[in-house]
Each structure stands twice: as C-alpha cells, then as structure tokens.
BALOBA-1460 file (C-alpha; in Angstrom, 3 decimals):
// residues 68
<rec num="1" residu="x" x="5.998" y="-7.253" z="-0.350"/>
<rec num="2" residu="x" x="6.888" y="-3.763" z="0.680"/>
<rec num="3" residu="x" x="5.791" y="-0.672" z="-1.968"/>
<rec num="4" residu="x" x="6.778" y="3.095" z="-1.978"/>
<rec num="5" residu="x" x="4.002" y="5.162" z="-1.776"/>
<rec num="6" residu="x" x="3.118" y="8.931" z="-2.447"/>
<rec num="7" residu="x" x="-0.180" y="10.448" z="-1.008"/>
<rec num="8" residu="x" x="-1.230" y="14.274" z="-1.700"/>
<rec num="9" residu="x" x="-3.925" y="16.306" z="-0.740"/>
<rec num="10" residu="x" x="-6.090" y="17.260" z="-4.120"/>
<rec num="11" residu="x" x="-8.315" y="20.459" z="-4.555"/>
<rec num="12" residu="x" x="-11.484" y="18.501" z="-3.032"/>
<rec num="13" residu="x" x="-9.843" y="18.119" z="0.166"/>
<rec num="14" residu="x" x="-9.462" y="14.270" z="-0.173"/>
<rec num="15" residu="x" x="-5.779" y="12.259" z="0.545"/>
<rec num="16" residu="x" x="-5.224" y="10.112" z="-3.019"/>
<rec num="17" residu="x" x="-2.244" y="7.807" z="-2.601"/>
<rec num="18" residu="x" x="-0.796" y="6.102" z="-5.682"/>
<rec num="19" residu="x" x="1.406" y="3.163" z="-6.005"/>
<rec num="20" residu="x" x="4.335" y="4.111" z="-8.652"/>
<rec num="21" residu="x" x="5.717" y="1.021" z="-9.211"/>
<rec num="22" residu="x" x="1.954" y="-0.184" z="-10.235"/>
<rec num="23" residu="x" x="0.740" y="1.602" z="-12.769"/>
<rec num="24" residu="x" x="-3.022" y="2.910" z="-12.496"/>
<rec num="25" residu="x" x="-3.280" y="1.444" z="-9.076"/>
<rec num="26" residu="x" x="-4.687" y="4.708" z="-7.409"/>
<rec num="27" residu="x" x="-6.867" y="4.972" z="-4.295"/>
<rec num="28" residu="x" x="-8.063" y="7.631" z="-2.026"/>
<rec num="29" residu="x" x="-9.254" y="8.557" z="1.695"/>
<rec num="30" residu="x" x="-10.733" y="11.446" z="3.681"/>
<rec num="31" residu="x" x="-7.872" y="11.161" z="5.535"/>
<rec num="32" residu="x" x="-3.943" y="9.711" z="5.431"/>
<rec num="33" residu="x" x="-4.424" y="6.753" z="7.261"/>
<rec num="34" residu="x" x="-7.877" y="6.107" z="5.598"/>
<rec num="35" residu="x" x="-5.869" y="6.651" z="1.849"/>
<rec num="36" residu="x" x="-3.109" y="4.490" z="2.744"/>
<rec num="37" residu="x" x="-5.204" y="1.860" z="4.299"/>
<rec num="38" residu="x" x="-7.120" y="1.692" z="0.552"/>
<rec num="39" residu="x" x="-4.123" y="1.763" z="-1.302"/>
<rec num="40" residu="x" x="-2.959" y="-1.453" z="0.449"/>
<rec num="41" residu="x" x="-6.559" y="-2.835" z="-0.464"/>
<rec num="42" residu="x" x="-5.968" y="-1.296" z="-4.273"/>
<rec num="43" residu="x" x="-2.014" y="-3.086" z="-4.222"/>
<rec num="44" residu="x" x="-3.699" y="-6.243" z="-3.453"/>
<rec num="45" residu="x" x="-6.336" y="-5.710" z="-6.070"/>
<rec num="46" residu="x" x="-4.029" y="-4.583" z="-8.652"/>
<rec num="47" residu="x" x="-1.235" y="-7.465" z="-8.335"/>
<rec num="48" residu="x" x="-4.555" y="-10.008" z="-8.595"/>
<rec num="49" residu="x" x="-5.529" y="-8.618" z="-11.751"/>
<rec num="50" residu="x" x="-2.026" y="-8.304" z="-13.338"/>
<rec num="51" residu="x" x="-0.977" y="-11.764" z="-12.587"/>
<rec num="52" residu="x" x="-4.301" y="-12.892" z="-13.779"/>
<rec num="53" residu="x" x="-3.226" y="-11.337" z="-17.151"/>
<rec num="54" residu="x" x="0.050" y="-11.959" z="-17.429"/>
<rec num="55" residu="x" x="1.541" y="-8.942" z="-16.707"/>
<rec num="56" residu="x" x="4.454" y="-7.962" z="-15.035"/>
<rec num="57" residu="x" x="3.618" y="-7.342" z="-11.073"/>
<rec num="58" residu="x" x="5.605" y="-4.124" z="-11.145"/>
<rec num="59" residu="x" x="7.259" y="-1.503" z="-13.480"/>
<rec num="60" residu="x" x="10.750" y="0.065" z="-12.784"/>
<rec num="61" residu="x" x="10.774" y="3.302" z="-10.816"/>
<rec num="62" residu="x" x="14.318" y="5.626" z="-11.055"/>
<rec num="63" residu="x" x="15.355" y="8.476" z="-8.610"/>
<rec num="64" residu="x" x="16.409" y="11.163" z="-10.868"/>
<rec num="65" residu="x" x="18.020" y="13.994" z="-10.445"/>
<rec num="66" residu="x" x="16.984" y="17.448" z="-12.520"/>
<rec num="67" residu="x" x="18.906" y="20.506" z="-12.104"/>
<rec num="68" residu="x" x="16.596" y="23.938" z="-11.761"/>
C-alpha cells in the first residue's frame, strides 16, 4: 500500500512525519530519512492494531481549496 505523508521540522529540531489518512499514527527522526523510515514502521504498527479492532484501515483525506 502506498500512503501520503507530511514531515516538518518542530521547535526541538527533530523531523515528525504523520500519516493523514491514519489517524494518530505519528512518528519522528533526527533526520528526514530517519522520520520517514519510522513512519513506515508506525504505518505498519498502526494498520496491525486497527484491523485487530475492527476499525477501518484508513480515514478519507480531501484537497481543499481556501481562499485568503
């Protein structure tokens, strides 16, 4: 399976990445490539646990548009 991504830099300095479509599944890194690498460990993780509950793998995610 193939997942967007968004990684930022926070005020500590560390990469966090986050995983939109999965809701809570957050990870982070010292670097990029160490943050993504975690959040494809944290994906995994998180699609385990959901489909252990019974819980939809994913959520929708829109592009939206906002005029300002």
């Amino acid at each position: 399976m193939k997942f967007i991504i968004t990684i930022f830099r926070d005020e500590d300095g560390m990469f966090i990445a986050e995983c939109p479509s999965i809701p809570g599944c957050v990870s982070q890194g010292k670097t990029e490539q160490e943050a993504e690498k975690n959040i494809q460990e944290a994906i995994k993780e998180c699609l385990e646990v959901r489909a252990e509950k019974g819980m939809p793998l994913t959520v929708t995610t829109r592009q939206v548009e906002v005029n300002i």
